[in-house]
C-alpha positions as CSV (number, residue, x, y, z in Angstrom):
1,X,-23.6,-3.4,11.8
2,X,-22.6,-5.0,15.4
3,X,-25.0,-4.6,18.5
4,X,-22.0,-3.5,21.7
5,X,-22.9,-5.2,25.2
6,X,-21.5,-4.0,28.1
7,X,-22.3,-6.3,30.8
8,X,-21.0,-5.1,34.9
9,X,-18.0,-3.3,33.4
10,X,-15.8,-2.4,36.1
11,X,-12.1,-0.5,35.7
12,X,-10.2,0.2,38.9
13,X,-6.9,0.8,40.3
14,X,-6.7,-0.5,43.7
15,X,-9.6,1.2,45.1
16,X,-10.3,3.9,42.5
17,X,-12.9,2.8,40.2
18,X,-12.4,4.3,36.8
19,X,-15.6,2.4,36.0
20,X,-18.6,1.5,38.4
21,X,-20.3,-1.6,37.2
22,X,-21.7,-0.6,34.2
23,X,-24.0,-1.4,31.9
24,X,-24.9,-0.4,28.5
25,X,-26.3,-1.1,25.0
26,X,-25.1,0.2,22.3
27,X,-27.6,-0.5,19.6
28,X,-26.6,-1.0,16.0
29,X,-26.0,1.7,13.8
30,X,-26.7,4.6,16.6
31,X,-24.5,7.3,17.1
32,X,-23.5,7.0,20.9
33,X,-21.5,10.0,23.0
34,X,-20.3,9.4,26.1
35,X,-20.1,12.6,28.1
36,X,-19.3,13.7,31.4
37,X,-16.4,16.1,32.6
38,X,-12.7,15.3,32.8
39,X,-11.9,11.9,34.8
40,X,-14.9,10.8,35.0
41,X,-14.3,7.3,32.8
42,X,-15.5,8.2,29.7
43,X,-12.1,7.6,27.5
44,X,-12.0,4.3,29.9
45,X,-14.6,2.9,28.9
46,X,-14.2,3.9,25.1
47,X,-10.5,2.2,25.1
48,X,-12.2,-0.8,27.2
49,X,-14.3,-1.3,24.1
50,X,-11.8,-0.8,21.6
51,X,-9.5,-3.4,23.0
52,X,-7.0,-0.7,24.0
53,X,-7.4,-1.4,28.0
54,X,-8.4,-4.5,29.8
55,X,-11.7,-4.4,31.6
56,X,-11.0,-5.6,35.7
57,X,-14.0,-7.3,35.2
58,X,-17.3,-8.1,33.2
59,X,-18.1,-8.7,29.4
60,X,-18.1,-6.8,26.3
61,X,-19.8,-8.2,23.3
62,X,-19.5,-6.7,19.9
63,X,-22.1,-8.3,17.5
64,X,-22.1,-11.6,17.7
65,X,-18.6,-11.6,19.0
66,X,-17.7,-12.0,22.9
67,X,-14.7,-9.7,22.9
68,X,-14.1,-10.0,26.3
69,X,-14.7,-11.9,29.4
70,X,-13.3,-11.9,32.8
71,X,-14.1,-15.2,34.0
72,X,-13.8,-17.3,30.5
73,X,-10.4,-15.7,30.5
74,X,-11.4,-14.4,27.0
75,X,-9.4,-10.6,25.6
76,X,-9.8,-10.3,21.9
77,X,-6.8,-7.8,21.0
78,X,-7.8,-4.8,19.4
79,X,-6.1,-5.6,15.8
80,X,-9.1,-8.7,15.7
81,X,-12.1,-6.2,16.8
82,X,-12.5,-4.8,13.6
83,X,-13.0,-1.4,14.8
84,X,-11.2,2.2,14.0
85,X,-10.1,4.5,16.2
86,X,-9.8,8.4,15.5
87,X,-7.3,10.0,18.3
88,X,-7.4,13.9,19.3
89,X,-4.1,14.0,17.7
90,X,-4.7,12.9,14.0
91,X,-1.5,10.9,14.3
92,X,-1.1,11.5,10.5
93,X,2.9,10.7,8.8
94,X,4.1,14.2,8.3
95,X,6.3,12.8,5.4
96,X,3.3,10.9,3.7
97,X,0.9,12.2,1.2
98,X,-2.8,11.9,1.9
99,X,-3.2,9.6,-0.4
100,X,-0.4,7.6,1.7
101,X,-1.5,8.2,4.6
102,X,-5.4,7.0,3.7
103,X,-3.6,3.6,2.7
104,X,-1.2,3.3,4.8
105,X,-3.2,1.0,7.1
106,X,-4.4,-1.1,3.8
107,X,-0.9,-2.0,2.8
108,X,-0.5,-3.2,6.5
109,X,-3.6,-5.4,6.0
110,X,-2.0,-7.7,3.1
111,X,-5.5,-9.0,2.2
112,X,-6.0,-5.8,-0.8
113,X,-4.2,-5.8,-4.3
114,X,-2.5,-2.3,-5.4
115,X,-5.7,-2.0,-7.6
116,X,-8.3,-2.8,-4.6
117,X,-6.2,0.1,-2.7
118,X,-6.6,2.8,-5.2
119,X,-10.4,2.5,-5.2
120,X,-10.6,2.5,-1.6
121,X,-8.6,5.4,-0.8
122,X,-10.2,7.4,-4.0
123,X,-13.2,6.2,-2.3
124,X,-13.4,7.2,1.0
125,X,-12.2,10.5,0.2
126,X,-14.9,11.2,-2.0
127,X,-16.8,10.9,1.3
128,X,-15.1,13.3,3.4
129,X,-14.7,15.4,0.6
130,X,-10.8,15.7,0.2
131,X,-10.1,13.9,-3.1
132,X,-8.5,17.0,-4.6
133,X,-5.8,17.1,-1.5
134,X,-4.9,13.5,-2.2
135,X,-1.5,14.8,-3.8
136,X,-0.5,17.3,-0.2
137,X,1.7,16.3,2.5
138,X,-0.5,16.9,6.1
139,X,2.1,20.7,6.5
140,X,0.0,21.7,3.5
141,X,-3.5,21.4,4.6
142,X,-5.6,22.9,7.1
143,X,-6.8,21.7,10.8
144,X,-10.3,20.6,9.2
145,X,-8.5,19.1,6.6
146,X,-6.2,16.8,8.8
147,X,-8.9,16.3,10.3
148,X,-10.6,14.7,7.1
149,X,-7.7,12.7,6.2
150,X,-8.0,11.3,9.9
151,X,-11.1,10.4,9.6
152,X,-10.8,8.8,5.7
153,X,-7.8,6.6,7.0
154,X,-10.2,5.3,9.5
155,X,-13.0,4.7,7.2
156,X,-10.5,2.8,4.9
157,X,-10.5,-0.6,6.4
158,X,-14.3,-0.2,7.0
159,X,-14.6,-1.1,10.3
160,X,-17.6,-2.3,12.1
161,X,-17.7,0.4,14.7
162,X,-15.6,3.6,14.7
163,X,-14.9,5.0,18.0
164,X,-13.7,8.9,18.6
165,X,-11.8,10.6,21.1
166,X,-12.7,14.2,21.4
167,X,-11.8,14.5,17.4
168,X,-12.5,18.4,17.2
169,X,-10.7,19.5,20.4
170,X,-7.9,20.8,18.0
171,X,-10.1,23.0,15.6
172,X,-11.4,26.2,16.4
173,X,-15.2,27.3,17.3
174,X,-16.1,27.9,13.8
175,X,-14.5,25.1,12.4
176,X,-15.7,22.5,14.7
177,X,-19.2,23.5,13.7
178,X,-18.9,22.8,10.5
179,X,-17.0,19.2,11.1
180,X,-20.2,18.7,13.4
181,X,-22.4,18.5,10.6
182,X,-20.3,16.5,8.4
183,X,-20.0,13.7,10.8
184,X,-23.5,13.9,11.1
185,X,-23.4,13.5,7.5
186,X,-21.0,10.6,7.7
187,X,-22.9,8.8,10.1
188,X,-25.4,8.6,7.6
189,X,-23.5,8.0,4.7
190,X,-21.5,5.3,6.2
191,X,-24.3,3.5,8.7
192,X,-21.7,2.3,10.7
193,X,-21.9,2.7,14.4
194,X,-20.1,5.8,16.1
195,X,-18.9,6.2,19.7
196,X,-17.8,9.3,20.4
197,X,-15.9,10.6,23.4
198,X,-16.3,14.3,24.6
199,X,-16.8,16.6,27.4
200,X,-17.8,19.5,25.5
201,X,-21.9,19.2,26.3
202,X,-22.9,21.2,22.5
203,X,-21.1,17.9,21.0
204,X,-23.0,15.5,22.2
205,X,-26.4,17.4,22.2
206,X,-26.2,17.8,18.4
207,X,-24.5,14.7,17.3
208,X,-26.0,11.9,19.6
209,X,-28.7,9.7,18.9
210,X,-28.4,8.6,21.9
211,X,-26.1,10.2,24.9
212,X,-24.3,8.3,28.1
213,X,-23.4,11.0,30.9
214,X,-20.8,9.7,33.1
215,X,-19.6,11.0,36.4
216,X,-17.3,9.0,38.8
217,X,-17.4,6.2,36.6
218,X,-21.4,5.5,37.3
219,X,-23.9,5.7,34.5
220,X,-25.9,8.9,34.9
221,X,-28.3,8.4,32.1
222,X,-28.5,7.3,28.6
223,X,-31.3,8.7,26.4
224,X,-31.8,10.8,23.3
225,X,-30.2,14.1,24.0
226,X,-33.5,16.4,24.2
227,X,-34.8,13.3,26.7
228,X,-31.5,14.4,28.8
229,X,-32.2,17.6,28.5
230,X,-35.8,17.8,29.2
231,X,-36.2,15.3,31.9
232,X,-32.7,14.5,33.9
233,X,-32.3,11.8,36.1
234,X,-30.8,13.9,38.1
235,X,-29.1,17.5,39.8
236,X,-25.9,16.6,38.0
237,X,-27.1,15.8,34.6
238,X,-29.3,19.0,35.2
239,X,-26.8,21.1,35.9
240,X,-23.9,19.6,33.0
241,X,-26.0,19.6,30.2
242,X,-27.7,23.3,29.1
243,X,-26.0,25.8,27.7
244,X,-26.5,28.8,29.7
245,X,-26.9,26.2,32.3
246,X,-30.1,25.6,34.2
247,X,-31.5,27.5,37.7
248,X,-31.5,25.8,40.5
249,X,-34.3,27.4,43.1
250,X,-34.9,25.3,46.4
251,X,-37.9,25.6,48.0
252,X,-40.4,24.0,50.7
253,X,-43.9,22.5,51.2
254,X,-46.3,19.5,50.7
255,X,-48.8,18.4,48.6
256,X,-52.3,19.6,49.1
257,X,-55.6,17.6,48.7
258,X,-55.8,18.8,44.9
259,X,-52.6,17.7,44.3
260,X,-50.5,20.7,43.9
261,X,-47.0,21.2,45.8
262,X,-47.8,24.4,47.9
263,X,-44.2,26.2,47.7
264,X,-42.7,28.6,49.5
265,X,-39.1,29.9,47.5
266,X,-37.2,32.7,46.4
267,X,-37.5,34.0,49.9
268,X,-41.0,34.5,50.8
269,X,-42.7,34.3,47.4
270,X,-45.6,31.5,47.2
271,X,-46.3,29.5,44.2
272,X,-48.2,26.2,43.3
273,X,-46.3,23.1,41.5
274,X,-48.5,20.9,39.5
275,X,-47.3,17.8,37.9
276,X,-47.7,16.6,34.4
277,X,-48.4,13.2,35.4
278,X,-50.7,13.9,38.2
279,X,-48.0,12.2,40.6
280,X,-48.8,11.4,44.3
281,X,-45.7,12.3,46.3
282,X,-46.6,9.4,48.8
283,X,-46.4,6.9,45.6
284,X,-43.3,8.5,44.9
285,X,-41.8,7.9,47.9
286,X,-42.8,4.4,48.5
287,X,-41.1,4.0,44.9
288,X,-37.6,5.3,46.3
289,X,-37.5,3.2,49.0
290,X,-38.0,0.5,47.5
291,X,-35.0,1.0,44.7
292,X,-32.7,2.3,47.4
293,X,-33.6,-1.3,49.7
294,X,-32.7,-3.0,46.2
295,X,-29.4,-0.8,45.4
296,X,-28.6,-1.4,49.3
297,X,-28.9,-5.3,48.9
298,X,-26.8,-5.5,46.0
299,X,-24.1,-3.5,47.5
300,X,-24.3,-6.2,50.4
301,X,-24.1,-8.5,48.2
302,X,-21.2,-7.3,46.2
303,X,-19.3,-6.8,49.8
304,X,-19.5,-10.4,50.1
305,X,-17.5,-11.5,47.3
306,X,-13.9,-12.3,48.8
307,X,-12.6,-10.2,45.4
308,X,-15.1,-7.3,45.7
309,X,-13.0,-3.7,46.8
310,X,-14.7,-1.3,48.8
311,X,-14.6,2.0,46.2
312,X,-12.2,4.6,47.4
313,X,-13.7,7.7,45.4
314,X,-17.3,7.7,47.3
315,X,-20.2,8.5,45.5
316,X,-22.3,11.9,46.7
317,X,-25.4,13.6,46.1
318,X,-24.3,16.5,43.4
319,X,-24.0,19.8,45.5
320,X,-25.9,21.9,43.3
321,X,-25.3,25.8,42.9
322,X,-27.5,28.7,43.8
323,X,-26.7,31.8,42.1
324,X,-26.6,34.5,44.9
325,X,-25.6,38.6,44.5
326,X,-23.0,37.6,47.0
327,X,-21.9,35.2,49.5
328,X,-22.8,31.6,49.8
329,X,-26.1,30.1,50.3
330,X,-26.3,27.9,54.2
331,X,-26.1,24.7,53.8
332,X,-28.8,22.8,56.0
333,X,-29.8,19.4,56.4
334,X,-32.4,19.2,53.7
335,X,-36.0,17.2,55.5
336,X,-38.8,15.3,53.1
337,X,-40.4,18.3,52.4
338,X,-37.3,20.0,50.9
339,X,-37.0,20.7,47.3
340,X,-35.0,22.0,44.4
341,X,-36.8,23.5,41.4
342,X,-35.2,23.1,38.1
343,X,-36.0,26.2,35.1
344,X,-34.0,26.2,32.1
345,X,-33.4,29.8,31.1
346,X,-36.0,30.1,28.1
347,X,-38.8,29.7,30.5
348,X,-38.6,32.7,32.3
349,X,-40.9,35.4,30.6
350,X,-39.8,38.4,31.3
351,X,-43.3,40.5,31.7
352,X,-44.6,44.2,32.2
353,X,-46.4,43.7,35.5
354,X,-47.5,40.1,37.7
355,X,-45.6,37.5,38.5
356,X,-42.1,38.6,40.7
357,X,-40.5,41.8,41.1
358,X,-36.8,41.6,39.5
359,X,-33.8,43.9,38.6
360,X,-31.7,43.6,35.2
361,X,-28.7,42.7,36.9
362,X,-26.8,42.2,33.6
363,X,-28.2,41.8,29.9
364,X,-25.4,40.3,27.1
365,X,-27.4,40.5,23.7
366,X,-25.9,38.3,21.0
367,X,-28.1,39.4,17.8
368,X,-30.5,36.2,18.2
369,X,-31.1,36.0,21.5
370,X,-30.3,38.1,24.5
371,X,-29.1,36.6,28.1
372,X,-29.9,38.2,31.3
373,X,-29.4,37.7,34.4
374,X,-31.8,38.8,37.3
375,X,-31.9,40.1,40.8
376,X,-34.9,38.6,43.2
377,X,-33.8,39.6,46.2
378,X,-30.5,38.0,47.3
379,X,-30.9,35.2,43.9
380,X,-29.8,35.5,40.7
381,X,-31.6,33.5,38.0
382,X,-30.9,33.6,34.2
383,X,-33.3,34.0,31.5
384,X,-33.3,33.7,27.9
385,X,-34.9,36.3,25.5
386,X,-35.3,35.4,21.9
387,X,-34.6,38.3,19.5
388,X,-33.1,41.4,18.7
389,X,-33.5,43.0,22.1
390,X,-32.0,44.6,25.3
391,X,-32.4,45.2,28.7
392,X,-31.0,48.5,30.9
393,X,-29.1,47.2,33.8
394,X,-30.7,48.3,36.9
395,X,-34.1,48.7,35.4
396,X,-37.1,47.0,36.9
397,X,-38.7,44.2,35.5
398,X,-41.4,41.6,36.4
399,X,-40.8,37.7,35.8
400,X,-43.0,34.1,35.6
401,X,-42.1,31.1,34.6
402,X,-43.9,29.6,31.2
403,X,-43.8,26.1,30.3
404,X,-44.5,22.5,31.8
405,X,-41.1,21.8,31.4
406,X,-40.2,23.1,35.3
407,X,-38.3,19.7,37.0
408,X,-38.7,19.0,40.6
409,X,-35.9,16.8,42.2
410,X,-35.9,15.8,45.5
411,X,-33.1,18.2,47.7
412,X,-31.8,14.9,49.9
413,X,-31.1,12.3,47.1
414,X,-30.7,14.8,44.1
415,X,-33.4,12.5,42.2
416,X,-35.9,13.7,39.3
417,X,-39.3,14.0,40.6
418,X,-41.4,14.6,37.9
419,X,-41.8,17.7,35.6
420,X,-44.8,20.5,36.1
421,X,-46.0,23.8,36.0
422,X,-45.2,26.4,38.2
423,X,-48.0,29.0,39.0
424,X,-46.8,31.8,41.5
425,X,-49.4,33.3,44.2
């Protein structure tokens, strides 16, 4: 299967950039999602690949195949790709069978006899399991079951790389579970490579080998999904991916001689921040610097190119929420020694005595785990209890936070610091 190179991608409309000079490998046989919330270039940069929108400029290379290039003049259509495309609307002929509709794209092809044709169709619907509905118009079958027939068309040709645009937006919560695991299971099966398009942050988590958050058409971060999760580049990846979604605590101090960030956060409460790597924050700044002078001269650089645009939707540091009882938190200039704490919801330990003082402020049990959101003060943080238990709202409650998985990002750029442990005082 085909290696995909996207080299300096850019998509714009006058001064809107759709895409932001990216660049991305997509290696062979992976299963890629690109993710990020609605306009944010994702579908963009799917069709740019597909052949199904032209790139303003850069280069796209599929295997061994330059498919475009803006200054060779070179725009492979998307008929000479050899890729599939499966649309949110399955697109299927309501007047065709399944078995019609699966070869519909073969007769079209004129390189298969009527023979070659039958085995393919019978074929790839053995795979997605639907060779019993080959007989059914599309009316007669269910969402899932469209939804096969979509993807079995798409198989048909046997394309290089199949690309998907949020495929399981149609089906229902239950339903798209289950098509989840069977593409997983087709991934596998087929070892072609997938590119899938979706907002929904679940999706990606549990299909990807390998997921690319967008927002404002700039790359966020491509890594394995529990790499994402675990270690984000940043406050927005932080904050988009998690499900409930991560607690943002800001807090204030410097690094002591032993190497621990003395904290102050929460209001008054003290706590020590150790990091896993034994990071200086000195090194750490000198690091910065020097990527921002490099980001800054290539931005010059870019300015003097008599085509270059100035990009009209401005990038900005992601304005992070903090839960609070009511109101809205002040919004100050942040300085060096500003900080925001990042803690998923499972690692807050909910605890008999030690740690901080909290009140249940709500508790939603689901049978596996429970949900519960706590008062400190004027914060509200959410935790994560595993098990068949409960909370009484308003009872009283003590909280730490367990785990080296805490992640310190720096409050003025919105940059991952490093992850730690938190140890309250």
């Amino acid at each position: 299967m085909p290696k995909i190179v996207l080299t300096d991608i850019t998509k714009r409309w006058g001064d809107f950039y759709a895409v932001d000079h990216l660049d991305l490998v997509i290696d062979d046989c992976s299963f890629v999602t690109l993710l990020g919330p609605s306009g944010c270039g994702k579908t963009t940069t799917l069709r740019m690949i597909a052949g199904l929108e032209t790139p303003s400029s850069g280069r796209i290379e599929i295997g061994d195949t330059v498919v475009f290039d803006s200054e060779k003049g070179i725009n492979v259509p998307a008929n000479k790709r050899h890729v599939g495309f499966l649309f949110q609307n399955y697109a299927l002929w309501p007047n065709m069978t399944v078995y019609q509709n699966i070869a519909f794209g073969l007769k079209n092809l004129k390189k298969y006899s009527k023979q070659e044709i039958d085995e393919i169709v019978r074929r790839v619907a053995g795979v997605v399991k639907i060779e019993m509905f080959l007989d059914r118009y599309p009316s007669e079958l269910s969402g899932g079951q469209q939804q096969r027939v979509a993807i079995a068309r798409t198989l048909a040709p046997e394309p290089e790389v199949i690309f998907m645009d949020e495929p399981l937006s149609n089906l229902d919560a239950k339903l798209r579970l289950e098509m989840r695991s069977e593409l997983q299971r087709l991934h596998l099966t087929t070892g072609r490579t997938f590119v899938y398009v979706t907002h929904d942050q679940m999706e990606a988590m549990t299909l990807a080998t390998k997921i690319c958050l967008i927002e404002n058409g700039v790359l966020q971060q491509y890594d394995p999904p529990l790499d994402v999760y675990g270690k984000p580049n940043n406050l927005f990846v932080a904050d988009f991916v998690g499900s409930p979604s991560i607690n943002f605590i800001e807090a204030s101090g410097v690094q002591n001689a032993a190497g621990e960030m003395d904290f102050t956060l929460l209001g008054d409460h003290r706590a020590a921040f150790r990091f896993n790597s034994g990071l200086k924050m000195a090194d750490w700044r000198k690091r910065e610097a020097q990527a921002d002078a490099e980001r800054e001269a290539k931005r010059a650089a870019l300015a003097k190119d008599k085509k270059h645009v100035e990009k009209g939707n401005k990038d900005q540091v992601f304005d992070y929420p903090i839960a609070l009882v009511e109101g809205e938190r002040k919004k100050t200039a942040p300085t060096e020694n500003d900080y925001v704490l990042g803690v998923r919801p499972e690692m807050i330990e909910i605890c008999a005595q030690g740690g901080i003082e909290a009140e249940v402020y709500s508790a939603m049990p689901t049978g596996m785990e429970t949900t519960v959101r706590l008062k400190v003060g004027s914060f509200l943080l959410t935790g994560v209890v595993f098990g068949g238990v409960t909370y009484e709202i308003g009872s009283r409650v003590h909280i730490r936070f367990k785990d080296s998985g805490l992640i310190l990002f720096s409050r003025s750029s919105g940059r991952i610091i490093d992850t730690g442990t938190l140890t309250l005082r």
